[in-house]
BAPA-492430 format. One record per residue (C-alpha): y, x, z; residue in one letter; residue number from 0; chain. Coordinates in nm, 2 decimals. Example, Ala and Ser with C-alpha at 12.3 -4.5 7.8 and 13.67 -1.06 7.14 Angstrom:
BEGIN
<atom><y>-0.45</y><x>1.23</x><z>0.78</z><resn>A</resn><resi>0</resi><chain>A</chain></atom>
<atom><y>-0.11</y><x>1.37</x><z>0.71</z><resn>S</resn><resi>1</resi><chain>A</chain></atom>
end
This chain:
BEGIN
<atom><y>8.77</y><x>8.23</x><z>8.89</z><resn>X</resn><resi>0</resi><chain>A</chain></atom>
<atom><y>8.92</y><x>8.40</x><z>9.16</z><resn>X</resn><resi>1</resi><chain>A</chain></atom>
<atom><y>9.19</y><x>8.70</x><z>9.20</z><resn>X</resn><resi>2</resi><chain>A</chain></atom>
<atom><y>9.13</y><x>9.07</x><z>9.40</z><resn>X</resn><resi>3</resi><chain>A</chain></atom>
<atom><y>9.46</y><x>9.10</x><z>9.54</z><resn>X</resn><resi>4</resi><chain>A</chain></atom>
<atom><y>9.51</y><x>9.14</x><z>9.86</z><resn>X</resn><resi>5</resi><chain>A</chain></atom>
<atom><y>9.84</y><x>9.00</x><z>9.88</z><resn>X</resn><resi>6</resi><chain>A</chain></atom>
<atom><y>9.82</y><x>8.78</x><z>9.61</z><resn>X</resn><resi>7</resi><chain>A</chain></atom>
<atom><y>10.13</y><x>8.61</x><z>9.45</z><resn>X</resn><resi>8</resi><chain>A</chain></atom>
<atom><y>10.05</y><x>8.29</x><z>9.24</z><resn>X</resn><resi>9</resi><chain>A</chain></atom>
<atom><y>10.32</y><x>8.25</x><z>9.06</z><resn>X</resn><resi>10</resi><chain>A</chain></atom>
<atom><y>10.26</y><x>8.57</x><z>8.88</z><resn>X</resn><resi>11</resi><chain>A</chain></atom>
<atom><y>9.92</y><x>8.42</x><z>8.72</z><resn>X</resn><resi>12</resi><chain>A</chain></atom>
<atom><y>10.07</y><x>8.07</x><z>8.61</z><resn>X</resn><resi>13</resi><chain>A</chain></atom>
<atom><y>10.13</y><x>8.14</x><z>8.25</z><resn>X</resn><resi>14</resi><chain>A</chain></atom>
<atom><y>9.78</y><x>8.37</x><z>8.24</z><resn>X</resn><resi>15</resi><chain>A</chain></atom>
<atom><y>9.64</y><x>7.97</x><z>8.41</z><resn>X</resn><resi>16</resi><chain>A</chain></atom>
<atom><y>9.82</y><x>7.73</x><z>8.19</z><resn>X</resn><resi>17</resi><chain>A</chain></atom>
<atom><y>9.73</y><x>7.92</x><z>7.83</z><resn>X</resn><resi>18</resi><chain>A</chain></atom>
<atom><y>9.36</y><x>8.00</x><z>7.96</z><resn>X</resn><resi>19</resi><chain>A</chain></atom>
<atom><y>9.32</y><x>7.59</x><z>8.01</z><resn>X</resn><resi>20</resi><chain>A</chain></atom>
<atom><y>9.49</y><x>7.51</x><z>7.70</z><resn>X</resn><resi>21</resi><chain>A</chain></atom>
<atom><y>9.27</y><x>7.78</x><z>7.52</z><resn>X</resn><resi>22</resi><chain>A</chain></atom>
<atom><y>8.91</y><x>7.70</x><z>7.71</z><resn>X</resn><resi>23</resi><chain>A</chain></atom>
<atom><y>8.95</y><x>7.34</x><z>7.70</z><resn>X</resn><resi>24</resi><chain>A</chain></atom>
<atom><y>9.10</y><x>7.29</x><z>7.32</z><resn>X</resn><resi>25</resi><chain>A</chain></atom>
<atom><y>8.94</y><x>7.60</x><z>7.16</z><resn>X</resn><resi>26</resi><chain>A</chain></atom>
<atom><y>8.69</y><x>7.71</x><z>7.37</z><resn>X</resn><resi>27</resi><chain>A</chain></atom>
<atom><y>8.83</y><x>8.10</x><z>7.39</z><resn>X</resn><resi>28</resi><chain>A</chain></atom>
<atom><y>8.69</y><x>8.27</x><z>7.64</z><resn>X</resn><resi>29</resi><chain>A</chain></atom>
<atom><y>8.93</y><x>8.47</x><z>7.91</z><resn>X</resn><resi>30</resi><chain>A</chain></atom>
<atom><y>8.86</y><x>8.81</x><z>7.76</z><resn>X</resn><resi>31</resi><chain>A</chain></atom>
<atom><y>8.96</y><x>8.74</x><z>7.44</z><resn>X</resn><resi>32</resi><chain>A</chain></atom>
<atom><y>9.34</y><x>8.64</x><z>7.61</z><resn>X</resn><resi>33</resi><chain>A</chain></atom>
<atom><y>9.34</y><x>8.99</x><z>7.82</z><resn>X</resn><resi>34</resi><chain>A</chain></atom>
<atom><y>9.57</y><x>9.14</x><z>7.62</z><resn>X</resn><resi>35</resi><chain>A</chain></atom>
<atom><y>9.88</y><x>8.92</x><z>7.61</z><resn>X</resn><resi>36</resi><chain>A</chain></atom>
<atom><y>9.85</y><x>8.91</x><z>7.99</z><resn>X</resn><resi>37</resi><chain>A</chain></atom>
<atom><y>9.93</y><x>9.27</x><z>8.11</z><resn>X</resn><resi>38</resi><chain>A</chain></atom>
<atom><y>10.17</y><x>9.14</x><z>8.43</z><resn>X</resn><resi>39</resi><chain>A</chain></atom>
<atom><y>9.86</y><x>8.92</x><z>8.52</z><resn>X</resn><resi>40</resi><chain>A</chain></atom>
<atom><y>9.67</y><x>9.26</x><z>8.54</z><resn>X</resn><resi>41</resi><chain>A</chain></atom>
<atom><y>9.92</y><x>9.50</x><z>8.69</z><resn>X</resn><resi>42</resi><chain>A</chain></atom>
<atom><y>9.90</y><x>9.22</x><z>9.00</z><resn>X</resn><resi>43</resi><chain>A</chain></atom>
<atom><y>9.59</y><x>9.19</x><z>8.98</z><resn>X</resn><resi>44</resi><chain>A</chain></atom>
<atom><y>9.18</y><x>9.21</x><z>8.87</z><resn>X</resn><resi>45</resi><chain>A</chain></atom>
<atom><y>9.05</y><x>8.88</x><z>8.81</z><resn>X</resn><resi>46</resi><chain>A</chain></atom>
<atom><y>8.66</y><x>8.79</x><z>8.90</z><resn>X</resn><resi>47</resi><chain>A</chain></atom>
<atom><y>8.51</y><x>8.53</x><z>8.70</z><resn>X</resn><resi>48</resi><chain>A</chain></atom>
<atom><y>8.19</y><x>8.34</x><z>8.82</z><resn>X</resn><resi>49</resi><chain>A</chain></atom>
<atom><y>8.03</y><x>8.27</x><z>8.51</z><resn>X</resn><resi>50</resi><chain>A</chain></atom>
<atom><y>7.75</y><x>8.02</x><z>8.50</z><resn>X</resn><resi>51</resi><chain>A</chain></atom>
<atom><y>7.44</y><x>8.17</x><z>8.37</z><resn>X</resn><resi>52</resi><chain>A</chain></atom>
<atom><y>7.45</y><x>8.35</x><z>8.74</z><resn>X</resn><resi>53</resi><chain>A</chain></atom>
<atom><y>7.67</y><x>8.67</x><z>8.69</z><resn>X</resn><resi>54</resi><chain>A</chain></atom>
<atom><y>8.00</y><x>8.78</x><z>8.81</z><resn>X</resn><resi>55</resi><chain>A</chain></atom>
<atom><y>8.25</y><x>8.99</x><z>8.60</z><resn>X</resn><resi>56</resi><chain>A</chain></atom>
<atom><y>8.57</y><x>9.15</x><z>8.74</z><resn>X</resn><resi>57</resi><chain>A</chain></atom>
<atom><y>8.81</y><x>9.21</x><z>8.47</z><resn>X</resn><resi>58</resi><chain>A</chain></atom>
<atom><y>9.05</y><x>9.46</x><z>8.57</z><resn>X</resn><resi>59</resi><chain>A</chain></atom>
<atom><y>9.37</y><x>9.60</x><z>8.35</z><resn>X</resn><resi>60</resi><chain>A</chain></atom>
<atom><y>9.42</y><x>9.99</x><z>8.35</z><resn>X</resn><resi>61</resi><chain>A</chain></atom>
<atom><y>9.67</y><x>10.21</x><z>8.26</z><resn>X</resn><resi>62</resi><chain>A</chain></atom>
<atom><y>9.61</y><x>10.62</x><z>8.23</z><resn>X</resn><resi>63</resi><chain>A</chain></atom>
<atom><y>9.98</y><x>10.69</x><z>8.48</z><resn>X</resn><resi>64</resi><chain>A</chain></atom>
<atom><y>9.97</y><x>10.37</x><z>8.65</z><resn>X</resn><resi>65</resi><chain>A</chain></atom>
<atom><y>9.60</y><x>10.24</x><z>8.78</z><resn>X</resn><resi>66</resi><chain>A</chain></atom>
<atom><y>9.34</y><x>10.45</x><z>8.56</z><resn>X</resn><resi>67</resi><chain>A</chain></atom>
<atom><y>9.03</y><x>10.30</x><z>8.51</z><resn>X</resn><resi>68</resi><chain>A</chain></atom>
<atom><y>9.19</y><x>9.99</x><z>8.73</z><resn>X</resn><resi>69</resi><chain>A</chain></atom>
<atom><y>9.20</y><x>10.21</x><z>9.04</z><resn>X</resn><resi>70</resi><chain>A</chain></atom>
<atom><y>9.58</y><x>10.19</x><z>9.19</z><resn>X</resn><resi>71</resi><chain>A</chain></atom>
<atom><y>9.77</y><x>10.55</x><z>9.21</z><resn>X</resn><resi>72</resi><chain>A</chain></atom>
<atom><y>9.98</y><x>10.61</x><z>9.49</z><resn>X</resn><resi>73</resi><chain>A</chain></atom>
<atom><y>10.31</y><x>10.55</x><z>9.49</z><resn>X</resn><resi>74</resi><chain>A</chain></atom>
<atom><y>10.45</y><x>10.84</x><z>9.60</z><resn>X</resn><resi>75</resi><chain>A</chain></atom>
<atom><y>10.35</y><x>11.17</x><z>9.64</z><resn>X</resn><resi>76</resi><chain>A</chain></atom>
<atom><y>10.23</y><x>11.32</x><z>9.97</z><resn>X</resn><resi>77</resi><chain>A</chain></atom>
<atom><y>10.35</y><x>11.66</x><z>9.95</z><resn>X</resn><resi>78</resi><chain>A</chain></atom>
<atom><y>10.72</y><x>11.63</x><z>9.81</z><resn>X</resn><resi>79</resi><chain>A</chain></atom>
<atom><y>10.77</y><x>11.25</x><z>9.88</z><resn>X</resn><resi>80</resi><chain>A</chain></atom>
<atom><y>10.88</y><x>11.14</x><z>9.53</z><resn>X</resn><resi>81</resi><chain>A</chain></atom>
<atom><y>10.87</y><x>10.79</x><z>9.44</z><resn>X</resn><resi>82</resi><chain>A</chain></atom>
<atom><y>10.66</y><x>10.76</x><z>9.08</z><resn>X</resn><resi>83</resi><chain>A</chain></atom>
<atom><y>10.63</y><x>11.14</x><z>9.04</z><resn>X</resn><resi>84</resi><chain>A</chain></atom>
<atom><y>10.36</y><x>11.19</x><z>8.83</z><resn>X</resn><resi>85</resi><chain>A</chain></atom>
<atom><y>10.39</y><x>11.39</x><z>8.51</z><resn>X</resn><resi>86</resi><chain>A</chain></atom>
<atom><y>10.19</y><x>11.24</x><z>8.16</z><resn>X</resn><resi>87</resi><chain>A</chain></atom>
<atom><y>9.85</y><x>11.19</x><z>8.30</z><resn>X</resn><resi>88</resi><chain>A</chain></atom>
<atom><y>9.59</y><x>11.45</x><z>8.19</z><resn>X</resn><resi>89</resi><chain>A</chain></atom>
<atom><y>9.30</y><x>11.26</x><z>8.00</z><resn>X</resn><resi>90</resi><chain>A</chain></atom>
<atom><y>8.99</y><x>11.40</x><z>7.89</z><resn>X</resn><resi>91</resi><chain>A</chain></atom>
<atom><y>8.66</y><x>11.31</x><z>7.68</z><resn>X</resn><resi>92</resi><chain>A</chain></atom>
<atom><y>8.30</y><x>11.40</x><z>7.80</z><resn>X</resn><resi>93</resi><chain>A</chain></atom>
<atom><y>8.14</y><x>11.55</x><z>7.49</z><resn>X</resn><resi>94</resi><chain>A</chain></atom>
<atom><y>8.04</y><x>11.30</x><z>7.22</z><resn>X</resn><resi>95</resi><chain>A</chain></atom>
<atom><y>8.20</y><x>11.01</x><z>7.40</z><resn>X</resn><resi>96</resi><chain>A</chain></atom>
<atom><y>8.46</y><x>10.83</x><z>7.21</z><resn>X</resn><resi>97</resi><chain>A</chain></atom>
<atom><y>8.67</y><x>10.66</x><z>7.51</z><resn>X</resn><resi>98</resi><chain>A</chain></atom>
<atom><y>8.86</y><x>10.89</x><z>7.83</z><resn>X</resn><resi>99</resi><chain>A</chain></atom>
<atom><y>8.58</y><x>10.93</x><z>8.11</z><resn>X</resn><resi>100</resi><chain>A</chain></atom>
<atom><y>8.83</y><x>11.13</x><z>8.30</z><resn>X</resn><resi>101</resi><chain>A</chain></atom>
<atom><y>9.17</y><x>11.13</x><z>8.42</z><resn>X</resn><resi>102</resi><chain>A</chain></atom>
<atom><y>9.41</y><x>11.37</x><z>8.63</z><resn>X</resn><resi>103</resi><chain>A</chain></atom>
<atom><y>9.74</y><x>11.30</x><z>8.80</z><resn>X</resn><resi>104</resi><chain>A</chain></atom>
<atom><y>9.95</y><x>11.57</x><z>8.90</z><resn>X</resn><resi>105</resi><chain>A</chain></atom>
<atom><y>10.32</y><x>11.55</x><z>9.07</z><resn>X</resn><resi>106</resi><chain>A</chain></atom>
<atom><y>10.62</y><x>11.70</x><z>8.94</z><resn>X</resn><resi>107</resi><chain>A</chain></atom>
<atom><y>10.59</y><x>11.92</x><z>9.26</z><resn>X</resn><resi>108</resi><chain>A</chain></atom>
<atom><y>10.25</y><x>12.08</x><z>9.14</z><resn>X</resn><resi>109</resi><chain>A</chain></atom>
<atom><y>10.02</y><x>11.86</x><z>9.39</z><resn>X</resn><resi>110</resi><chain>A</chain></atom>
<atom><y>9.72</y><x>11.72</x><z>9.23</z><resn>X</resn><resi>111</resi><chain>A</chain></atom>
<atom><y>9.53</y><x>11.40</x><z>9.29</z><resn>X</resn><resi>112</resi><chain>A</chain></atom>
<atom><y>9.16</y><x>11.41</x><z>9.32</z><resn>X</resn><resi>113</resi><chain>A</chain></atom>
<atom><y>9.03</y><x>11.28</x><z>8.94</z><resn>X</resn><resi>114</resi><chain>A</chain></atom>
<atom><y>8.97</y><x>10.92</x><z>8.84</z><resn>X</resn><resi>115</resi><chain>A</chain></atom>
<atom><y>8.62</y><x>10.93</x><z>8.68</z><resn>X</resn><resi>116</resi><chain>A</chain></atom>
<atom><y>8.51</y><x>10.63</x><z>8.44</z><resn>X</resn><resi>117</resi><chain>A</chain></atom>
<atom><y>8.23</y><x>10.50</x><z>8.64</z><resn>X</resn><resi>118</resi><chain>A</chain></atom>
<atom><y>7.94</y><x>10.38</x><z>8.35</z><resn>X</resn><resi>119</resi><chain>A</chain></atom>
<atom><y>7.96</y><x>10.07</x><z>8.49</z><resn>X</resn><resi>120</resi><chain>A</chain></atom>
<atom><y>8.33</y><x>9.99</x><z>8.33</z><resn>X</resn><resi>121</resi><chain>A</chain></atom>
<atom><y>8.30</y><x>9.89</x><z>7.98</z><resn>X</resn><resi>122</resi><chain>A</chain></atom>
<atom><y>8.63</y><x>9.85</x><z>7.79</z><resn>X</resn><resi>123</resi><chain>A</chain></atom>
<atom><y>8.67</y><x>9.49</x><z>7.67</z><resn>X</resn><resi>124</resi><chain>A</chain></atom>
<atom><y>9.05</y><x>9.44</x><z>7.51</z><resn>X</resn><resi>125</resi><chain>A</chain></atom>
<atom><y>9.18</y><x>9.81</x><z>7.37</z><resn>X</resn><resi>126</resi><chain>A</chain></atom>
<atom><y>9.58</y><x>9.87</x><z>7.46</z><resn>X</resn><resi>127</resi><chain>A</chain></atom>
<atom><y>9.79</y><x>10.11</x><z>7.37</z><resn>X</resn><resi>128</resi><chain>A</chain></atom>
<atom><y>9.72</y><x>10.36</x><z>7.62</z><resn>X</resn><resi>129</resi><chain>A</chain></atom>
<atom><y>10.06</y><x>10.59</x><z>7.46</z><resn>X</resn><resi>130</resi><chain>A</chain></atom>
<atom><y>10.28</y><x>10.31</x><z>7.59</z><resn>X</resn><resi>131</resi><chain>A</chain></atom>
<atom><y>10.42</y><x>10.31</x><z>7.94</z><resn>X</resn><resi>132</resi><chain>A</chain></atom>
<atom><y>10.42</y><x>9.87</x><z>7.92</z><resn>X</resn><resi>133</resi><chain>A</chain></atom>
<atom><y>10.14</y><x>9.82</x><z>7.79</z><resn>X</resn><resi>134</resi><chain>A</chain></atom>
<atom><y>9.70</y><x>9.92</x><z>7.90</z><resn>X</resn><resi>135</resi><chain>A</chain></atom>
<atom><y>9.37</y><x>9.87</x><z>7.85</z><resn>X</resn><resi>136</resi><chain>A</chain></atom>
<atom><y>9.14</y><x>9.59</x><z>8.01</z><resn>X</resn><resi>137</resi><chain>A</chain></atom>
<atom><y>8.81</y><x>9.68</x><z>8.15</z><resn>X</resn><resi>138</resi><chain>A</chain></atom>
<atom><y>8.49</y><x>9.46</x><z>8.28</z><resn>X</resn><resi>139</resi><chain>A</chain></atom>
<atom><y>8.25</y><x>9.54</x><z>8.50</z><resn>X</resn><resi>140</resi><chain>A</chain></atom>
<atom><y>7.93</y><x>9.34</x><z>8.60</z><resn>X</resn><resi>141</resi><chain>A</chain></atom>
<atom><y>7.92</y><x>9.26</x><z>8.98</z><resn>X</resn><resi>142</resi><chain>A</chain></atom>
<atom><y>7.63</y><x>9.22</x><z>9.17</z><resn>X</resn><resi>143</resi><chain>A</chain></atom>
<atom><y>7.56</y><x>8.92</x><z>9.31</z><resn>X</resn><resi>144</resi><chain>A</chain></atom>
end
């Protein structure tokens, strides 16, 4: 296992560390199924897991205002310079699909950002409650090796 952050902080990962031993080595839970009570371990962070049948997965936590589809928004806009600015994110459907494929920012100010598109690669693994500004979703994504 390894972490994506640049600047990574390790304290912020040692409660996600200490109940993923407990839960591997006494119940053999696997780290997806613990996701969802970790969302500071996500906002920090997308975690890469080297499994042993070969593959890599990077789990990565995403929120529709915050870091949708695990992409990180800026942090302030460009145009009027206000910190956090965005207004409810904009989230749309592509016909027949059951989960966003599509997400628009757009500042207070009227600047948009270009669109976060789902790539088909992300599959959803631990459902949060998008609605909620604390709380988001958790996505995987097969890496290549």
């Amino acid at each position: 296992m390894t972490f994506a952050q640049k600047n990574f902080q390790p304290y912020l990962m040692n409660l996600l560390l200490g109940e993923l031993a407990l839960a591997w080595f006494l119940h053999s839970r696997k780290l997806f199924t613990m996701l969802g009570d970790h969302q500071a371990a996500g906002i920090h962070s997308d975690i890469v897991v080297f499994y042993n049948d070969q593959c890599i997965v990077c789990y990565a936590w995403a929120h529709p205002a915050l870091r949708p589809f695990g992409n990180p928004t800026p942090l302030q806009c460009k145009n009027c310079m206000s910190i956090k600015p965005y207004a409810k994110p904009i989230i749309t459907k592509a016909p027949g699909q059951k989960e966003p494929t599509k997400v628009q920012l757009r500042c207070n100010c009227g600047q948009e950002l270009p669109p976060y598109n789902k790539p088909e690669t992300l599959l959803r693994c631990r459902k949060g409650a998008p609605d909620r500004s604390e709380s988001g979703e958790w996505y995987s994504e097969l890496l290549p090796e």
